[in-house]
LUMRO-533239 format. One line per 2 residues: number of its first residue (from 1); their letters; for each residue x, y, z of N, C-alpha, C. Coordinates in Angstrom, 3 decimals. Layout:
# LUMRO-533239
NUM> A> X Y Z X Y Z X Y Z  ...
//
This chain:
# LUMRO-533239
1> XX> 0.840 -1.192 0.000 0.000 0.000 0.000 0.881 1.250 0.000  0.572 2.284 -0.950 1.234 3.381 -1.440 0.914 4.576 -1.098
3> XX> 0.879 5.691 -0.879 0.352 7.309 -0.595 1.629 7.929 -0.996  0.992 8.919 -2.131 1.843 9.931 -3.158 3.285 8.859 -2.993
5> XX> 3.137 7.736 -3.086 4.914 7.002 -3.904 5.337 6.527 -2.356  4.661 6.840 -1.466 5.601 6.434 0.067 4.995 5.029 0.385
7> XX> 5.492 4.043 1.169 5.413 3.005 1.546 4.480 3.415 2.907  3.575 2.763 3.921 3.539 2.600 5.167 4.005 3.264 6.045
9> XX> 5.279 2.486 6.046 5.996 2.857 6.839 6.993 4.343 6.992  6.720 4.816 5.539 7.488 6.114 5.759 6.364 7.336 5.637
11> XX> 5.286 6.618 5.193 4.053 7.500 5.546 3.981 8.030 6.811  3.719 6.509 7.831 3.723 6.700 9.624 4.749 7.576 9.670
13> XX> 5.819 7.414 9.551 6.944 8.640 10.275 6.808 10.036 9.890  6.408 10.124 8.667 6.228 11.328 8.143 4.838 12.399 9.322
15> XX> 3.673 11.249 9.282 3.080 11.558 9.999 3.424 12.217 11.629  4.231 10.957 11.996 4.597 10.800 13.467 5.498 12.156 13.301
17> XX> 6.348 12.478 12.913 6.972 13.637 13.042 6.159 14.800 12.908  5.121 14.992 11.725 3.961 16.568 11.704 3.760 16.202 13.240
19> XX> 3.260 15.455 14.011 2.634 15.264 14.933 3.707 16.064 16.209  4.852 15.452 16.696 5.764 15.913 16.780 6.122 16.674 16.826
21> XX> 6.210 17.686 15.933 6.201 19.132 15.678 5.166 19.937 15.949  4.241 19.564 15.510 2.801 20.312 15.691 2.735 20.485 17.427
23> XX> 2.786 19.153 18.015 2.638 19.471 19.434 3.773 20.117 19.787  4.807 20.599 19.258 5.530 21.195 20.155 5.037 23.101 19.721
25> XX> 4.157 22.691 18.050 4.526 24.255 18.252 2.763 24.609 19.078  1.850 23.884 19.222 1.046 23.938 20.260 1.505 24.594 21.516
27> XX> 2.301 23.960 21.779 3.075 23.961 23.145 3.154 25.303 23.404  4.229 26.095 22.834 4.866 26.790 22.837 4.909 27.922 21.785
29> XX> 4.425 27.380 21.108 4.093 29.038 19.827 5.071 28.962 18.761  6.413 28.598 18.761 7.074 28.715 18.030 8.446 27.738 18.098
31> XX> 8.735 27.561 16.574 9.938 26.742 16.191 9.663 25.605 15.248  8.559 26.005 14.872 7.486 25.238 13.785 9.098 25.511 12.620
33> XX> 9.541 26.155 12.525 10.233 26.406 11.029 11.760 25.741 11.404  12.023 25.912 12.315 13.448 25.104 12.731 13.451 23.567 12.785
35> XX> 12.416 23.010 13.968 11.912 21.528 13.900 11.576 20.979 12.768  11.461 21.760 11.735 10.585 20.831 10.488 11.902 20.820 9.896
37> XX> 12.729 21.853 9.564 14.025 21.838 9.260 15.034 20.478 9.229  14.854 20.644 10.661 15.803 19.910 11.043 15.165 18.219 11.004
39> XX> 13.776 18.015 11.049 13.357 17.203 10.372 13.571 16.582 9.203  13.386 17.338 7.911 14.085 16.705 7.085 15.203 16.455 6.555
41> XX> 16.066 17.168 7.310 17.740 16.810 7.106 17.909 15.866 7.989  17.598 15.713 9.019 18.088 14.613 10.102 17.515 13.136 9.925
43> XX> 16.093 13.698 9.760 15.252 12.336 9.701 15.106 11.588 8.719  14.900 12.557 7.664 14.539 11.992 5.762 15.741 12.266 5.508
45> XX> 16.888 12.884 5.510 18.311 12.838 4.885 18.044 13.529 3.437  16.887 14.547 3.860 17.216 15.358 2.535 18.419 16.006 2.298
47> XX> 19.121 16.549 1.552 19.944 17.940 0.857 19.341 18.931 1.734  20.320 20.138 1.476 19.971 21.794 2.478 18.380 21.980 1.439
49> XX> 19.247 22.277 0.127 18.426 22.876 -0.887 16.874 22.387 -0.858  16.808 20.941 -1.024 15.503 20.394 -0.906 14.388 20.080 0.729
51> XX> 15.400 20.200 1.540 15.218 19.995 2.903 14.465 21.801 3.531  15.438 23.153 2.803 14.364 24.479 2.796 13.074 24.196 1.883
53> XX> 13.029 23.900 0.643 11.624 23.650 0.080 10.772 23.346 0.697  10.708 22.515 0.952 10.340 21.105 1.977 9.298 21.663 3.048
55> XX> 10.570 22.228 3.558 9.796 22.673 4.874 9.139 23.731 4.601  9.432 24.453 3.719 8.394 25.914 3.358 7.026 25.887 3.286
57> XX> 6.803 24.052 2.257 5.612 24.276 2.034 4.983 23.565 3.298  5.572 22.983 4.168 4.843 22.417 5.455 4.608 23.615 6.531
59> XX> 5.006 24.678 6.348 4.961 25.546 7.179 3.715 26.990 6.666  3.644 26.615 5.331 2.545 27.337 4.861 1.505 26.770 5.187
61> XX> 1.081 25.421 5.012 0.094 24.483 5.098 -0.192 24.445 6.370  0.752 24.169 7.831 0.197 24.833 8.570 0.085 25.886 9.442
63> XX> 0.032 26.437 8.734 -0.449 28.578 9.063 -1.307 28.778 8.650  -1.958 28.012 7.579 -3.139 28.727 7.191 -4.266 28.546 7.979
65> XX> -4.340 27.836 8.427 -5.644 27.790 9.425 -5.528 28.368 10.754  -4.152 28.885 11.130 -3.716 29.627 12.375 -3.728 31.132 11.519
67> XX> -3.864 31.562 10.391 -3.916 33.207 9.946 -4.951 33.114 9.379  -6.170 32.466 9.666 -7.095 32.402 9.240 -8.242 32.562 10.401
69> XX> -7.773 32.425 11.333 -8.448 32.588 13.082 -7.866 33.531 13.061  -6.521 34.352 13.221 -6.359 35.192 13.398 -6.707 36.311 12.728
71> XX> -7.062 36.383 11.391 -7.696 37.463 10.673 -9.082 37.486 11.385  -10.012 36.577 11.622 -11.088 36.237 11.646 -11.393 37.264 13.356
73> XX> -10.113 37.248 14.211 -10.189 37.914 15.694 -9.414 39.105 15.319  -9.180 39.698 14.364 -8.425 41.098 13.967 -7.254 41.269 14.585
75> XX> -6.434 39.993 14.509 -5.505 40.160 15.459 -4.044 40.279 14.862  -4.622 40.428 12.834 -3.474 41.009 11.880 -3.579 42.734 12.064
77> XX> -2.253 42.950 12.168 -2.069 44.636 11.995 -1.665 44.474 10.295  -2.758 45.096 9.599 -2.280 44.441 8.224 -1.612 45.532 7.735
79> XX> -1.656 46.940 8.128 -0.614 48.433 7.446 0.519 47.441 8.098  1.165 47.215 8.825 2.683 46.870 9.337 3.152 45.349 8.472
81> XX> 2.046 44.712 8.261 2.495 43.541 7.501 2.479 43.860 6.220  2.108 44.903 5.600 2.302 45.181 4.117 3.679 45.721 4.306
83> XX> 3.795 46.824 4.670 4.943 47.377 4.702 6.073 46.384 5.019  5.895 45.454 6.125 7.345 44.258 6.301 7.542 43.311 4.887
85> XX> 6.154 43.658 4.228 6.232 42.635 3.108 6.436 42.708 1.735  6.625 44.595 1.604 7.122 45.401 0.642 8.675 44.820 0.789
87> XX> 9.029 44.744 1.537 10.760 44.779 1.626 11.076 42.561 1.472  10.313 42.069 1.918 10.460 40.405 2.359 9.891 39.796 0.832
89> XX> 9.190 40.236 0.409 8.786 39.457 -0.737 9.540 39.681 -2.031  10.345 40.683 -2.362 11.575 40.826 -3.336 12.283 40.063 -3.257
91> XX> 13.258 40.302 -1.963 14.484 39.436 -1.423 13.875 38.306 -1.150  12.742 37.458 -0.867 12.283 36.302 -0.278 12.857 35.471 -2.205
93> XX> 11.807 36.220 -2.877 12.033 35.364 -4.642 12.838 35.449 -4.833  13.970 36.357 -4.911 15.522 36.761 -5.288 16.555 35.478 -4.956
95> XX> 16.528 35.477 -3.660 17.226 34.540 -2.950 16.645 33.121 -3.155  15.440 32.858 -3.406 14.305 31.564 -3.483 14.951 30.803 -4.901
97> XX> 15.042 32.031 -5.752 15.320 31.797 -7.651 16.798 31.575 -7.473  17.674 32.281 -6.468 19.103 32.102 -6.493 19.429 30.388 -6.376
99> XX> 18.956 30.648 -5.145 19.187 29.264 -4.314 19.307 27.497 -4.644  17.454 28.128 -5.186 16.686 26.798 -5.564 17.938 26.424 -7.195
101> XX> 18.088 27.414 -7.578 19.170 26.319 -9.167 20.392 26.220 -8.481  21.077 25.974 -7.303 22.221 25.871 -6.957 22.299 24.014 -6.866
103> XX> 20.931 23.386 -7.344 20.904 21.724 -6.806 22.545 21.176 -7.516  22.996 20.966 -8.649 24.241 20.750 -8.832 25.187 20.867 -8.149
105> XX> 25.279 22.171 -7.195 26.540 22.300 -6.784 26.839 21.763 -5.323  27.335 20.920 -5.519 28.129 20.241 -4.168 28.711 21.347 -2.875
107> XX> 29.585 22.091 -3.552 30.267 22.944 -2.731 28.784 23.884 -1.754  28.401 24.144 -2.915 27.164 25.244 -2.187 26.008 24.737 -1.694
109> XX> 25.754 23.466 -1.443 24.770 22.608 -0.644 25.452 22.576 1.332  26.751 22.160 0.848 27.941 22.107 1.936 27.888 23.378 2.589
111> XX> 28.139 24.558 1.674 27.960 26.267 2.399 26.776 26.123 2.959  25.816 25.942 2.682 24.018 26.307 2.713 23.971 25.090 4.051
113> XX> 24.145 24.610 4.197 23.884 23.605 5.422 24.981 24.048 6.544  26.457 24.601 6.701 26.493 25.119 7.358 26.030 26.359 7.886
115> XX> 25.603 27.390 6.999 24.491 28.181 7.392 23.775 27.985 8.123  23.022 27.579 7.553 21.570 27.078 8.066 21.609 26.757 9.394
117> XX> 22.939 25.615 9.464 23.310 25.365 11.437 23.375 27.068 11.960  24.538 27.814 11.328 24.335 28.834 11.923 23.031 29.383 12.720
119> XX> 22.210 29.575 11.451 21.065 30.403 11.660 20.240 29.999 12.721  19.838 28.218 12.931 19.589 27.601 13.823 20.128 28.108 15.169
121> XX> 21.044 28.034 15.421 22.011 28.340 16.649 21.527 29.669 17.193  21.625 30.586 15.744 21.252 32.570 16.351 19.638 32.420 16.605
123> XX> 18.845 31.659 16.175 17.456 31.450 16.670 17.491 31.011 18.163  18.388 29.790 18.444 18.440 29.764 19.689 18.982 30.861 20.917
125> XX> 19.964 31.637 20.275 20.297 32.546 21.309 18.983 33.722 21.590  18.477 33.841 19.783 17.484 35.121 20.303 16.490 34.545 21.383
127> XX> 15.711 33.273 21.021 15.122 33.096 21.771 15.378 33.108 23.598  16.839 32.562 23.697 16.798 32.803 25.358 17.244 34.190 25.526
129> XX> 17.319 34.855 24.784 18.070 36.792 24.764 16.083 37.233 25.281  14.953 36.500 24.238 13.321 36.891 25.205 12.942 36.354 26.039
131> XX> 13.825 34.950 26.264 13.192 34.336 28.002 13.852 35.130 28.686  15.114 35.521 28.764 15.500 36.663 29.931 14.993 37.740 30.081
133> XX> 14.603 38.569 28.702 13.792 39.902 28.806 12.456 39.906 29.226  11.901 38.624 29.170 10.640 38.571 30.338 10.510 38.774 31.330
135> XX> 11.408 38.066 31.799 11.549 38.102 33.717 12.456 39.337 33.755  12.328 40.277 33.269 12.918 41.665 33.359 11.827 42.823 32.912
137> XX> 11.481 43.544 33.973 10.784 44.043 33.906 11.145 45.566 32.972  12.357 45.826 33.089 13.057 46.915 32.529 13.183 46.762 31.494
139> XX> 13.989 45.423 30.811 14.017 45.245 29.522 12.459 45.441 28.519  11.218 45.163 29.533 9.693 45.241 28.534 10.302 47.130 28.564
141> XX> 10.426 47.859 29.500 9.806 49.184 29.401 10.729 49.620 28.480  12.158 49.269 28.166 12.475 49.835 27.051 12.388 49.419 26.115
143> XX> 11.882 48.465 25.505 11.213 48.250 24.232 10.415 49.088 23.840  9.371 49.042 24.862 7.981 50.351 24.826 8.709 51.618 24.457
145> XX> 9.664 51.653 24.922 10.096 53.212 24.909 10.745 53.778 23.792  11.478 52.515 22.952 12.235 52.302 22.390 10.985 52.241 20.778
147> XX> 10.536 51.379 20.879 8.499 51.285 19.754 8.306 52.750 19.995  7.980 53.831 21.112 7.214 54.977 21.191 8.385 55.978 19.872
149> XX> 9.369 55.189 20.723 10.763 56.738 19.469 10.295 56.754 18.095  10.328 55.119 17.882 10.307 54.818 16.108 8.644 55.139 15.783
151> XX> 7.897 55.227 16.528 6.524 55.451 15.939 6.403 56.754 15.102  7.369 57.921 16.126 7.059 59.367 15.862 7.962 59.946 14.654
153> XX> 8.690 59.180 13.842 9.653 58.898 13.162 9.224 58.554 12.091  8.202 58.785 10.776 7.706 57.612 10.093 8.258 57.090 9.033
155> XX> 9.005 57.860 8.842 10.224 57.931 7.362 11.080 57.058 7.985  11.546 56.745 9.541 12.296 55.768 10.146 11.702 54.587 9.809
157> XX> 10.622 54.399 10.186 9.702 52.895 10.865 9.464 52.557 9.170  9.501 53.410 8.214 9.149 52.439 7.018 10.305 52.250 6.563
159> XX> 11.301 52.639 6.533 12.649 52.562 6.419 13.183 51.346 6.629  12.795 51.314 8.013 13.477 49.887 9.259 12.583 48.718 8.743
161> XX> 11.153 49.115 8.257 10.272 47.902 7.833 10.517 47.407 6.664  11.102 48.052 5.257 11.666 47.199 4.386 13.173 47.260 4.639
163> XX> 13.763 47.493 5.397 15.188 46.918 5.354 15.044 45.536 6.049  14.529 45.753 7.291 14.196 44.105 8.247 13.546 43.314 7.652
165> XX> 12.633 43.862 6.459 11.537 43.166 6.281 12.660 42.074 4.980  12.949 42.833 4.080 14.094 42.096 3.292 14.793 41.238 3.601
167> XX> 15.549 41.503 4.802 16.168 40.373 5.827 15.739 39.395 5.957  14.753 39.284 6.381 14.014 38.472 7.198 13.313 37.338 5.670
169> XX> 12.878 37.876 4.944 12.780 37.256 3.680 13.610 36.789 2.892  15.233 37.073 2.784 15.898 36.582 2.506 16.158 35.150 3.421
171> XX> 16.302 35.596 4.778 16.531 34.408 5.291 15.792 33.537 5.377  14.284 33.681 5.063 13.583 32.940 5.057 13.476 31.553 3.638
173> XX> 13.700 32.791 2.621 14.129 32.146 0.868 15.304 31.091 1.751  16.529 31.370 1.895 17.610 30.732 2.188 17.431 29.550 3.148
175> XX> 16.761 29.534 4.051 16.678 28.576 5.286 15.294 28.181 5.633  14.127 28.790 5.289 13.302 28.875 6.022 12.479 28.610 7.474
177> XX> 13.581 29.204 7.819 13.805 29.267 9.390 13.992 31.077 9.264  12.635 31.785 10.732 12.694 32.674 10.791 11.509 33.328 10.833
179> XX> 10.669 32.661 10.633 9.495 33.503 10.710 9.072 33.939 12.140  8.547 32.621 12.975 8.072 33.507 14.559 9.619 34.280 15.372
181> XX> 10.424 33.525 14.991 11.863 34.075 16.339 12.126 35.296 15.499  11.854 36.065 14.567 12.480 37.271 14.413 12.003 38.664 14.220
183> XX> 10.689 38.110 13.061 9.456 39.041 12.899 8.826 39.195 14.362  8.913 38.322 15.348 7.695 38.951 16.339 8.588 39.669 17.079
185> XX> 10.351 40.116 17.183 10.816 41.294 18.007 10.590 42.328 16.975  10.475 42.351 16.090 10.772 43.371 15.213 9.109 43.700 14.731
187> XX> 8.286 43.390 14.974 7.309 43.784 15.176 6.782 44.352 16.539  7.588 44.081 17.768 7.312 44.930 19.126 7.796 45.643 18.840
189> XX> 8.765 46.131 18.530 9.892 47.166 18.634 10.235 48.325 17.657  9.663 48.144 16.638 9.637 49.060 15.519 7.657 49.259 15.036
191> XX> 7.338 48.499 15.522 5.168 48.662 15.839 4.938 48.742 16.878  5.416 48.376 17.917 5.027 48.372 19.056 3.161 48.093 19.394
193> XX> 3.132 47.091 18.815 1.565 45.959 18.973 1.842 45.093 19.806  0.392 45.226 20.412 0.453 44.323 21.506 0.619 42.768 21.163
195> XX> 0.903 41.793 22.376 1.084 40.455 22.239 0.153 39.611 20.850  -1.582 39.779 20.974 -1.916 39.015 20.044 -1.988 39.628 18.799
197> XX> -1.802 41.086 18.657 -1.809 41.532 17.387 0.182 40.829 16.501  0.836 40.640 17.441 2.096 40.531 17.229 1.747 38.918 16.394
199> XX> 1.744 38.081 17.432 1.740 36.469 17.050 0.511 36.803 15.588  -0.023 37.365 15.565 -1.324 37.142 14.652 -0.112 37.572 12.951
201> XX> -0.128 38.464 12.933 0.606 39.559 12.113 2.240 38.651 11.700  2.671 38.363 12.761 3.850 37.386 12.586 3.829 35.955 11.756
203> XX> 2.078 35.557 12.344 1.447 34.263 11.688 1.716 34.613 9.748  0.657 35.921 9.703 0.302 36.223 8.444 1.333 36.139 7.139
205> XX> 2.330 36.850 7.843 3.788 36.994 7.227 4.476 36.153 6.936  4.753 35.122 7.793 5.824 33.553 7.571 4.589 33.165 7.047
207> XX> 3.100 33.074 6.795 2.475 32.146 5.894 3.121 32.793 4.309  2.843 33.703 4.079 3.140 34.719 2.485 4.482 34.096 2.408
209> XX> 5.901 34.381 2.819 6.940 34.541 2.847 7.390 33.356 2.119  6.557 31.571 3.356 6.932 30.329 3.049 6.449 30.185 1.930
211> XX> 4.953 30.069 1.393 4.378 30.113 0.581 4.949 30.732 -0.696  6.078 32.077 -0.435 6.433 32.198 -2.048 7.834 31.275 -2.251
213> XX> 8.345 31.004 -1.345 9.490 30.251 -0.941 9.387 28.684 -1.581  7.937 28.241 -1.269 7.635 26.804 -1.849 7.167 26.687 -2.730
215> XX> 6.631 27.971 -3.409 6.127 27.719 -5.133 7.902 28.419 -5.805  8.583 29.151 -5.134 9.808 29.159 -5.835 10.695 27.701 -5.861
217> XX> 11.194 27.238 -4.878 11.936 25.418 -5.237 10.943 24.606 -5.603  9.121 24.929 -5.545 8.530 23.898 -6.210 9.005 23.978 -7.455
219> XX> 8.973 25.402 -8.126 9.365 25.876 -9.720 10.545 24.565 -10.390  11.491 24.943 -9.406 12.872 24.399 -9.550 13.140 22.577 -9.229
221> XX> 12.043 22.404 -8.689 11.986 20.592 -8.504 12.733 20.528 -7.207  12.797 21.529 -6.157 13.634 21.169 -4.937 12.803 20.989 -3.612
223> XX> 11.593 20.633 -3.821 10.753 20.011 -2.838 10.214 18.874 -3.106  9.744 18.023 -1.844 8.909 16.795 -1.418 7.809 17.261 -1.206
225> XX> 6.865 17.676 -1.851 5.111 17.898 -1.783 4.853 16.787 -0.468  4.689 15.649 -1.136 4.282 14.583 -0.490 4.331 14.551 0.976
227> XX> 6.252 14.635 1.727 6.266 14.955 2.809 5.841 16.064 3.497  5.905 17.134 2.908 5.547 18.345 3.589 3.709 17.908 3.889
229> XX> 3.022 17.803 3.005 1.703 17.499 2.644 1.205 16.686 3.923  2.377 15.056 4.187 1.622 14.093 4.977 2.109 14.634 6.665
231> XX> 3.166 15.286 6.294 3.460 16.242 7.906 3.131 17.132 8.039  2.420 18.228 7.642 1.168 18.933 8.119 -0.291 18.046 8.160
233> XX> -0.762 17.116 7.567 -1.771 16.737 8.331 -1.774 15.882 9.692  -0.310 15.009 9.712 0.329 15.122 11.123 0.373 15.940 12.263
235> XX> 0.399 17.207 11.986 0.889 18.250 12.538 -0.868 18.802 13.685  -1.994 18.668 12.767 -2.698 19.043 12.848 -3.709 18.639 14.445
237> XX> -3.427 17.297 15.030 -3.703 16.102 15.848 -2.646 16.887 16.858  -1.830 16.980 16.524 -0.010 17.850 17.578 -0.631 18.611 17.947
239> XX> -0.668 20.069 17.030 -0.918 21.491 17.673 -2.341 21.355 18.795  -3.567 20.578 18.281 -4.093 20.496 19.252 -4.289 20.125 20.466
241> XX> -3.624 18.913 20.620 -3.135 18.275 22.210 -1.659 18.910 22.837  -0.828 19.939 21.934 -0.112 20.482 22.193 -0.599 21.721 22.588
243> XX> -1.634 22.194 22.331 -2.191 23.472 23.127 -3.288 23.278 24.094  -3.679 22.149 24.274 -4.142 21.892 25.766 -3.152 21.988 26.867
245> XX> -2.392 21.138 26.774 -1.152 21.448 27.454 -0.406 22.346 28.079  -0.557 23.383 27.104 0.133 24.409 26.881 -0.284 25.333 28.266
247> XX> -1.903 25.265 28.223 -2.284 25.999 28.963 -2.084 25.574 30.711  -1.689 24.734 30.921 -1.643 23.791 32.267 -0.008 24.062 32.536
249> XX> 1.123 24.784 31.693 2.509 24.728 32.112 2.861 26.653 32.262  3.506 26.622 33.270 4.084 27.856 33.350 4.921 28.400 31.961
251> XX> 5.025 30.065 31.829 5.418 30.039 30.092 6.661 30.125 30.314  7.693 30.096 31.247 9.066 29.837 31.346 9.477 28.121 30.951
253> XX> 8.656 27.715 31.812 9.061 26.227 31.226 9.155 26.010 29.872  7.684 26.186 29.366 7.546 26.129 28.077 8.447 26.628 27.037
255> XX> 8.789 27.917 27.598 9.792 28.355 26.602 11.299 27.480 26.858  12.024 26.902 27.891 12.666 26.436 28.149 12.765 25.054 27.750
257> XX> 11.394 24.083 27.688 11.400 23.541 26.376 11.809 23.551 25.384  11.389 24.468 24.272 11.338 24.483 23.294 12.963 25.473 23.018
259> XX> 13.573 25.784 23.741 14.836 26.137 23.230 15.461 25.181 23.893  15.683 23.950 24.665 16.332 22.555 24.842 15.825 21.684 23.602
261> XX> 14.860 21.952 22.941 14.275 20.840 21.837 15.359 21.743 21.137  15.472 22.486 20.523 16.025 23.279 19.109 17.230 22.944 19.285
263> XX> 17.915 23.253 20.568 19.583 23.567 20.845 19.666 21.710 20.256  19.387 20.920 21.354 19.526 19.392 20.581 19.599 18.956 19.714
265> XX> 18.364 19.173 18.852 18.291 18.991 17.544 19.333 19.752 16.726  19.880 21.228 16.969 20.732 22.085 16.564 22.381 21.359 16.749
267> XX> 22.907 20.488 18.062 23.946 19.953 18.101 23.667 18.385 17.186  22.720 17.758 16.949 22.412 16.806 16.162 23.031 17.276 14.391
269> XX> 22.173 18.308 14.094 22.826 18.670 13.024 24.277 19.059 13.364  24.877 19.876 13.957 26.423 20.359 13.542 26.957 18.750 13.755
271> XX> 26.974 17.973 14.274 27.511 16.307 14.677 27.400 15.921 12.771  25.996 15.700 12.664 26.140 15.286 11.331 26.147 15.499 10.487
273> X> 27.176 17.025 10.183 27.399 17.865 9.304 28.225 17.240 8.501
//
């Protein structure tokens, strides 16, 4: 017995891993784009090149039904996500069209996967750089204070929104890793929106971003439809028993979780680099 060319047995895992993932990003909100990552390089032994595809389109597939509640509770700031997306959706295809024809080259699969560890790694630091600024009460007020400067500034804040916003789309084309750990500081701090307008707006963005990311290496033949496909409906069974949960654990733990899941998985890859 067959599904899209997979056997059983690599169906179940495919599954068992959306699942996997999903509950962790239940859990915890974020790292949906790193875990899937590192999913298919570790687990399926994809390539860098086909292993970003991959995950792009599993990460569009599931957002859409999480920026789809969130539009539905107005909890997109959609002036700040156009503007991040004036600057992210150039550089997102640029880098997507670069990338995706690099499949030949040996050398630059080798570059692109040590990257990628990189990038992994600076996800992990940002993230414990916001578990500390939580339990700091000073660090929230200068953010606020820091959001109030750039508001009054507007030639700044659109400035800062397609330069970051480019960034952030490039790295996303390149790795796709990046959507919740980077857009949601840079959406406090240069918008200064509150918590659910942030996660909502952050949702909206890594859906667009992945989404042009996976019809760009779909273009190029550097994705697994199939896997991405059978690990988001995996995923779907996760996020929900992963956000029951969620609500029953203190959010330090949780976050402390989910940057011990990444860092692991993160020394897993540099080991089997």
């Amino acid at each position: 017995m067959e599904l899209f060319g997979l056997g059983i047995w690599e169906t179940a895992l495919r599954l068992a891993m959306g699942a996997a993932i999903g509950f962790s990003i239940g859990l915890t909100g974020v790292g949906g784009g790193v875990l899937g990552l590192q999913a298919t390089t570790l687990v399926f032994k994809m390539d860098p090149i086909m292993a970003v595809g991959t995950t792009s389109l599993y990460i569009f597939l599931t957002n859409i039904s999480a920026s789809f509640h969130h539009a539905k509770l107005k909890n997109i700031a959609w002036n700040a996500a156009a503007r991040i997306l004036a600057g992210a959706i150039p550089a997102n295809i640029l880098v997507s069209h670069w990338i995706s024809g690099q499949g030949n080259n040996a050398e630059f699969k080798n570059s692109l996967k040590t990257f990628i560890i990189c990038i992994v790694f600076f996800s992990v630091g940002v993230m414990i750089v916001n578990a500390i600024n939580t339990l700091r009460k000073k660090a929230t007020e200068e953010e606020l204070h820091l959001a109030s400067k750039i508001q009054q500034h507007w030639i700044l804040r659109n400035v800062l929104s397609v330069l970051l916003g480019a960034l952030i789309g490039g790295l996303i084309g390149a790795t796709s890793v990046g959507g919740g750990v980077l857009i949601v500081p840079m959406l406090i701090i240069v918008f200064g929106l509150s918590a659910a307008r942030t996660v909502g707006s952050s949702t909206f963005i890594a859906l667009i971003l992945t989404l042009m990311t996976a019809l760009v290496y779909g273009k190029g033949g550097a994705l697994e439809a199939p896997t991405a496909i059978i690990m988001a409906v995996g995923s779907l069974g996760g996020v929900r028993h992963g956000t029951q949960l969620s609500v029953k654990l203190p959010d330090q733990m949780l976050r402390l979780i989910m940057i011990g899941l990444i860092l692991a998985a993160a020394i897993l890859m540099l080991a089997n680099r």
